[in-house]
N, C-alpha and C positions, 0 to 999 in steps of 0.2 A: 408324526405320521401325517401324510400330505394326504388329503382327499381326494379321491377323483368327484370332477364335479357333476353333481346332479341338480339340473335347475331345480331351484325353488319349487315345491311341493304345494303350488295352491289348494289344490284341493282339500288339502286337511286344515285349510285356515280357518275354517268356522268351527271345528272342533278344538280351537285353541285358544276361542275367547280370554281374557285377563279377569281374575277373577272380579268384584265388586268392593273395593278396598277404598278408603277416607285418607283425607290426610293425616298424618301421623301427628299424634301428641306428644309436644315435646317439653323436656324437664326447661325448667329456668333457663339451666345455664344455655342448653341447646339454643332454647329460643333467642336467649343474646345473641350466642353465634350467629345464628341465622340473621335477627334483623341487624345485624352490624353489617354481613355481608352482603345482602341482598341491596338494599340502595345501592353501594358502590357499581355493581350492575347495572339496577335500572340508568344511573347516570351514564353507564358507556353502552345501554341498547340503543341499537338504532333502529326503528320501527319500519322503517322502510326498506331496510334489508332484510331484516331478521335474523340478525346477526349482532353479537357484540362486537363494537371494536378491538382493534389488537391494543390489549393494555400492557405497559410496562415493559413486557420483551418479546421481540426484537423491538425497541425504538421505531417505527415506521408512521408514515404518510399515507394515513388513508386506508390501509387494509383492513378486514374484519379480521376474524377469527375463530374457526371451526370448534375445535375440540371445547373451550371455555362457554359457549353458546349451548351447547347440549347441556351442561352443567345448568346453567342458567334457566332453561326448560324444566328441569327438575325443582328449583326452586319455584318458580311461575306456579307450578301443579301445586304444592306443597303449599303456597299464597294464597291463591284458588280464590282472588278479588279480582271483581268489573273484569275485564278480557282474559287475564292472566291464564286461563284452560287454552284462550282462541289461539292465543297469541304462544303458546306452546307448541299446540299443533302443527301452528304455522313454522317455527325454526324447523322442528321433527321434520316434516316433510322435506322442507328444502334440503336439510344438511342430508337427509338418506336419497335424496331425487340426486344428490353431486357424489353418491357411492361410487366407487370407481366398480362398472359390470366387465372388463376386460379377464375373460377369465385365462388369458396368457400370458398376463403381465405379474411382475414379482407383488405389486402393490393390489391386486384383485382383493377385492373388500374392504377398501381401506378409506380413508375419508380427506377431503383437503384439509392442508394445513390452515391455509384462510382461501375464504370462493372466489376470490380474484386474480387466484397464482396461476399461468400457463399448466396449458397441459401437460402432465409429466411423460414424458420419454418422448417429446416431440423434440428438433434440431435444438431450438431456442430453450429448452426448457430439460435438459438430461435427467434422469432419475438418479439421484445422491441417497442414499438411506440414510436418515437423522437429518435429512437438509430438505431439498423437495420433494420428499416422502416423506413420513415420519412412520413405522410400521405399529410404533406402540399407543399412533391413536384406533388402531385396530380396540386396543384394551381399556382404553380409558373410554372411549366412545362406547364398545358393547356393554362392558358393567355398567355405564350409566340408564343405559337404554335397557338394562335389565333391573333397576332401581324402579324407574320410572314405568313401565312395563306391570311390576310387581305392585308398586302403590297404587299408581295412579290411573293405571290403566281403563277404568269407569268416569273418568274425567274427559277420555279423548274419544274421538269418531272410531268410526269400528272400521272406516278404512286406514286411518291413522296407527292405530293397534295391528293390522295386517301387513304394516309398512315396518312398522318396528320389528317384529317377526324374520319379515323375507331379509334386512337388515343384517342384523342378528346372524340367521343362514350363511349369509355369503358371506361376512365378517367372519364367521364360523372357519369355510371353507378358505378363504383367504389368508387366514390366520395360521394353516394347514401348511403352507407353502415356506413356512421358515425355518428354519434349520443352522445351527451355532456352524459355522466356521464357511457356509455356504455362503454365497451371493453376498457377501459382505454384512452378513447378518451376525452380529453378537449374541444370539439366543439360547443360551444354556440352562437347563436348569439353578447357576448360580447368582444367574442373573433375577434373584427374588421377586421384584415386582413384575416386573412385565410376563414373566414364567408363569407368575399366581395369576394374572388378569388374564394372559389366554387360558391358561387351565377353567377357572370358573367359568367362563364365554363361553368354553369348550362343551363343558359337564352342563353347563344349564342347558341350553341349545339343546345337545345331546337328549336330552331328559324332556325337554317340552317336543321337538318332535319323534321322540321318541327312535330316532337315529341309531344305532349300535355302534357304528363306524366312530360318532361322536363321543359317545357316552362311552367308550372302551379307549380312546385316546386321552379324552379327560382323566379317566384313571389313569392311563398310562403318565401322563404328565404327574398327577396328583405324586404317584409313587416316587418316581424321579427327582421329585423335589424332597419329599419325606426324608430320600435315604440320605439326603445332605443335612435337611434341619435335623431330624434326629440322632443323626451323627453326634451334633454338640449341643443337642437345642438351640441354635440359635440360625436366624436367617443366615446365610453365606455373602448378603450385601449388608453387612455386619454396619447398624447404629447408625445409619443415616439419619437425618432428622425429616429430610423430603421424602425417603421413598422406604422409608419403614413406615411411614403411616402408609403411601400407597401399598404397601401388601397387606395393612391392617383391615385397610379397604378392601382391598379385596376377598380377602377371608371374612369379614363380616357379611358380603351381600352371598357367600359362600355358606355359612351358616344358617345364615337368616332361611336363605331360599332353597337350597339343597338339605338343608338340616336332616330332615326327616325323609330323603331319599337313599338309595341305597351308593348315590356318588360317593365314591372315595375322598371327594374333597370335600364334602358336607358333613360327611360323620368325622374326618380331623379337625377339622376349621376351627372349631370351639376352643377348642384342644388346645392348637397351634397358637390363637390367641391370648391363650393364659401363660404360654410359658414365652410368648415375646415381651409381654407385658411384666413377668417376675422378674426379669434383666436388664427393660428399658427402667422402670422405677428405679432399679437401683443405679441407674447411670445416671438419674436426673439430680440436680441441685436446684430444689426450690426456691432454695435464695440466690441463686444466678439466673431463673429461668434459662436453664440450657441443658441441655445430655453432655455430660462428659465425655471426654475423647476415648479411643480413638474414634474416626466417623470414614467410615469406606466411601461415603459419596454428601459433599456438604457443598451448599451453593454461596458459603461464606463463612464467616468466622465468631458469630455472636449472635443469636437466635431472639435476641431483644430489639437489632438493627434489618433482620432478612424476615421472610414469613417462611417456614416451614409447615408443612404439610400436618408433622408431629405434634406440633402446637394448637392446632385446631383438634385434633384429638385431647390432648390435655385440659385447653377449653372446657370441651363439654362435657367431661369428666368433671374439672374441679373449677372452673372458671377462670372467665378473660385475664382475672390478675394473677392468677396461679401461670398463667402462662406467656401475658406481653404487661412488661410495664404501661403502667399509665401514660407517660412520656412518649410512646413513641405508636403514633396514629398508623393504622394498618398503612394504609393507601401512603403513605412516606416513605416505607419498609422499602430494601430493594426485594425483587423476587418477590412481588405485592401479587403478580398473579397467579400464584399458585393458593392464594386466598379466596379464588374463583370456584372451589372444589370445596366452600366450607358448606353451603346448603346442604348438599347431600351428605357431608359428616353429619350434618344435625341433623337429617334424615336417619340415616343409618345408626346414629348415635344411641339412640331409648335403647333398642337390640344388643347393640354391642356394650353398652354398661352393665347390663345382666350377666358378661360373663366376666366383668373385670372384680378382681376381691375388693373388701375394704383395706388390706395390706396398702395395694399398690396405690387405691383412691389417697390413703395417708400420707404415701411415700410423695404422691404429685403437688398433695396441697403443702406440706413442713418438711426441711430438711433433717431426715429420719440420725443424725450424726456421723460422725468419721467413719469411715468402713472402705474395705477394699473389695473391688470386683474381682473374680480371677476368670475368663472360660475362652472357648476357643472358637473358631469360625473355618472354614474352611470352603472355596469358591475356585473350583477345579474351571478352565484350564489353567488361570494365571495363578493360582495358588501350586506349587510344586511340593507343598506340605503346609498341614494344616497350621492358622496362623494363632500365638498367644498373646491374649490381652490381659493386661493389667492394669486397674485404673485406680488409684487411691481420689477419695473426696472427704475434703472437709470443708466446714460450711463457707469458707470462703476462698478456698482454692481446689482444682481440680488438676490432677495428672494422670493423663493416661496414654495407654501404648500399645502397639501392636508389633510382636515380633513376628516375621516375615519371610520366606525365601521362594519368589516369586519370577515368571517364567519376562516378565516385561515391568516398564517403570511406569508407575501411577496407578498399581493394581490393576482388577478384575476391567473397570473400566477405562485404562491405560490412557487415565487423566490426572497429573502430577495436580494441579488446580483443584480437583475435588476429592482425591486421596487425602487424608490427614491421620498417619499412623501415629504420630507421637502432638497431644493436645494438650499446654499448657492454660489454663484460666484461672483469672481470680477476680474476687469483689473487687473494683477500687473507692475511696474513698464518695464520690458522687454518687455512688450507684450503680456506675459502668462498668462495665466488663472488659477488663483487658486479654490479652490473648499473646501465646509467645507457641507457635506451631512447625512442625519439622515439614520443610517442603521437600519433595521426595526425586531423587535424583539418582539412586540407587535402587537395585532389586532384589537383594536381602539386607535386613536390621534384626540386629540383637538389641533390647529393649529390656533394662530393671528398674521399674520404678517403687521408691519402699515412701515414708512421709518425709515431704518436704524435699526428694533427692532423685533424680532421672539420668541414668547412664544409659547413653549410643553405642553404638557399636557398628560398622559395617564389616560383617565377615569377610566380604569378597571386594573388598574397597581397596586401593593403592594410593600411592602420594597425590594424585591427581583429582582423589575423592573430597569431596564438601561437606559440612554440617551448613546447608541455607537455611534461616527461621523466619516465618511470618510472623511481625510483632506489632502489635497494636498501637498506633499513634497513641501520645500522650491526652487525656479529657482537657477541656476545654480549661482554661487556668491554670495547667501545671506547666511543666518546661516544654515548651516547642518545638525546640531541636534535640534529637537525640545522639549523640556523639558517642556514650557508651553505654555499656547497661549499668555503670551508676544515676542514669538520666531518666529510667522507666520508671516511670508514676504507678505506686501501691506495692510492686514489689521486688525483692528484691533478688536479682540475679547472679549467682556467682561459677565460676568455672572452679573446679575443685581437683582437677586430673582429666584423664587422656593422653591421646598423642597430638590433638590438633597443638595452634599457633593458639593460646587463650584468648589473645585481643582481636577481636573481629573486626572484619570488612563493615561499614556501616554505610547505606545509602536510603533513600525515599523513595517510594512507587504510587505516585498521586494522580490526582485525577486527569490535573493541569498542566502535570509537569514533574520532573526528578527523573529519575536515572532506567525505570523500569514502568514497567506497566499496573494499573489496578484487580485486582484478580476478583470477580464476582461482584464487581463496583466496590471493594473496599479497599481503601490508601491502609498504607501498612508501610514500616522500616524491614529493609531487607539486612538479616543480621548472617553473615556468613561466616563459619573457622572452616579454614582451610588447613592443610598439612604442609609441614615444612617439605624445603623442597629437594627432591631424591630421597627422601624417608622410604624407610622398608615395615615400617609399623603399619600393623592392624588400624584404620581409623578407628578412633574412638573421642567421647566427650561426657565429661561427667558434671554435671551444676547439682547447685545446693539453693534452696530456694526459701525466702523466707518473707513475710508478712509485713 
């Protein structure tokens, strides 16, 4: 529902004071989280902008960086040493003083990507959605500023707390303007996180000025999203490891702060969280630290090597070793800056641990034994029927899969690179985690995996169709070159039936150099069967997998 806009409602801003609220006490492990991630911070604030630098991604010369900065403010409060309040204030204002106030433009309430980018929709500077716009820092910037609002709010100047508010408002109203298949907007309800972070922006908003317009849209979303989750219980951006904790997040500042309102999205949120939490435990292997495949949107292939989102959640649940080896220093991780959002997990975290069982705490800290997942997900429009997953785990190898019949190639997010419906992993020898993953090149898969055994299928595939797999370079001492899968380090791969060609295409995708590109900054062998050629068979490929 789009709003017609009504400036900003000063007048009722002294009746919306924030309440009187400390910073938040946090368990052990939170506090690790937090001081682990907080230096890394202060070493990329810059004091003189008020701004962190852009860390990690994109690579850049010079820029700050908006949406990570707000994040940053929230830890500062949360610090509450020597300036750390002033010095808050000070980001707050700047990054809502560079709100966009255009209320005719797609982007109205939205915030820069970093303060030094051209204006957007001027000659030199066109408006891209996900490039020089981004619309879902509309979400990630409101829930923060409604964290921070909620805690900390007796920390900041009371025109500071007025600025947060009208913020808020127009981010509100801005947020109003998007719509799935319009203006080149992706916004569906199956699109889980960013769905959840305007819905709550929506419903709080709504709720503090007391708006109807708001507070009945937020329902309205709230519901929209329900009739997909509770369809299968499960998010419809089914297992991510970055953007299932952002909907965790979201639903936590949802509960917390709505809880006890009459929001549609505060009396489920509790809810919601326990039964995403019943089926992310079971996908996890504590002795790989990672979630089992399949994963609808991953920004790599081994969650001991990348920082996911999910992981910081796991943290402050069960601690840092529960969740990243000792071996590998956050700030090294690629996708180091989405490690930028752990303060306010440790924020939010006390709250949200109250509603997680000891089951699931068990399941994060030891791997619970061999078990099979079975459930389903479904993520309308690119979903043409609901999709089936199966994922066998044992404590040192994982397979899982998603059977598929979908309207475009790389699912919901029509991204082959962070689609991963069929996910092999196992222990190796050092510790490392090998990985052998179907890259998607098709738009339906038939998918059985039972122990130790994964059958392909593409219904709708022809001679001209591929089995590609992302495979794990060999660890550091084993064989270097891989020539076939008697050459993969820990296990062991065999082709056992099908219709492909059994001896695969075998080439390298490195950093430096070889035949193809790095996908998410990780080097991988590219493992292909192809179909023999004028075949009238069904693709398919069957392996048998062992230890």
């Amino acid at each position: 529902m789009r709003f017609l806009v009504d400036w900003f409602p000063a007048l009722g801003l002294s009746l919306l004071g924030a309440s009187a609220v400390h910073a938040v006490d946090l368990s052990q492990y939170a506090q690790d989280l937090f001081d682990e991630a907080m230096p890394i911070q202060d070493a990329i604030y810059d004091p003189v902008a008020s701004y962190l630098h852009y860390f990690y991604f994109p690579l850049a010369a010079g820029p700050h960086e908006t949406r990570s900065t707000v994040w940053y403010s929230a830890g500062l409060l949360q610090r509450n040493q020597g300036t750390d309040a002033h010095e808050a204030a000070t980001i707050l204002e700047k990054i809502i003083g560079d709100q966009e106030k255009n209320t005719s433009v797609q982007w109205y309430g939205d915030y820069t990507v970093y303060p030094e980018q051209p204006t957007v929709g001027t000659p030199a500077y066109p408006p891209v959605i996900y490039n020089s716009w981004d619309p879902n820092w509309r979400g990630f910037i409101g829930t923060a500023l409604i964290v921070i609002y909620e805690e900390f709010g007796d920390l900041l100047p009371a025109h500071t707390q007025n600025l947060i508010l009208e913020s808020l408002y127009n981010n509100t109203i801005g947020d109003s303007y998007r719509v799935g298949g319009v203006d080149g907007d992706n916004l569906y309800p199956a699109y889980s996180n960013a769905w959840l972070m305007r819905t709550v922006v929506t419903s709080w908003t709504g709720h503090k000025f007391q708006d109807a317009n708001m507070t009945i849209s937020g329902d309205t979303y709230t519901r929209e999203f329900l009739a997909l989750f509770d369809r299968n219980g499960t998010l419809s951006e089914f297992n991510g490891p970055t953007y299932a904790g952002v909907s965790l997040y979201a639903l936590t500042i949802a509960a917390k702060y709505l809880g006890n309102t009459n929001a549609t999205i505060g009396q489920n949120a509790a809810r919601v969280i326990r039964e995403i939490w019943d089926y992310e435990s079971l996908l996890w292997n504590a002795n790989m630290r990672n979630f089992a495949g399949p994963w609808d949107r991953s920004y790599g292939y081994d969650m001991n090597k990348y920082v996911a989102i999910m992981a910081s959640w796991v943290w402050s649940l069960a601690g840092k070793t529960a969740a990243f080896r000792e071996t590998s220093p956050i700030w090294t991780m690629t996708h180091a800056d989405d490690f930028e959002l752990a303060p306010i997990i440790a924020i939010l975290s006390e709250f949200h641990s109250t509603l997680v069982s000891d089951t699931v705490r068990s399941r994060l800290s030891s791997f619970p034994g061999e078990h099979t997942y079975t459930g389903h997900t479904y993520a309308p429009p690119a979903d043409l029927e609901p999709r089936n997953i199966t994922t066998w785990l044992s404590s040192n190898l994982t397979i899982g899969t998603d059977s598929f019949n979908q309207s475009v190639v790389g699912g919901y997010s029509e991204d082959s690179t962070s689609f991963s419906p069929s996910v092999v992993q196992w222990l190796r020898s050092d510790g490392s985690i090998g990985y052998f993953n179907l890259y998607p090149t098709e738009t339906a898969l038939q998918a059985q995996v039972t122990p130790y055994a994964l059958n392909l299928t593409y219904p709708l595939g022809n001679a001209t169709s591929s089995f590609t797999f992302v495979l794990a370079s060999n660890p550091l001492g084993a064989k270097r070159d891989i020539f076939g899968l008697d050459d993969v380090d820990g296990l062991q791969i065999e082709v056992v039936g099908g219709t492909v060609d059994p001896i695969p295409d075998i080439s390298f995708c490195g950093l430096v150099g070889g035949a193809c590109d790095i996908i998410h900054d990780f080097e991988f062998w590219n493992v292909t069967f192809t179909m023999p050629a004028n075949s009238s068979d069904v693709p398919s490929v069957q392996f048998k997998f062992a230890l």
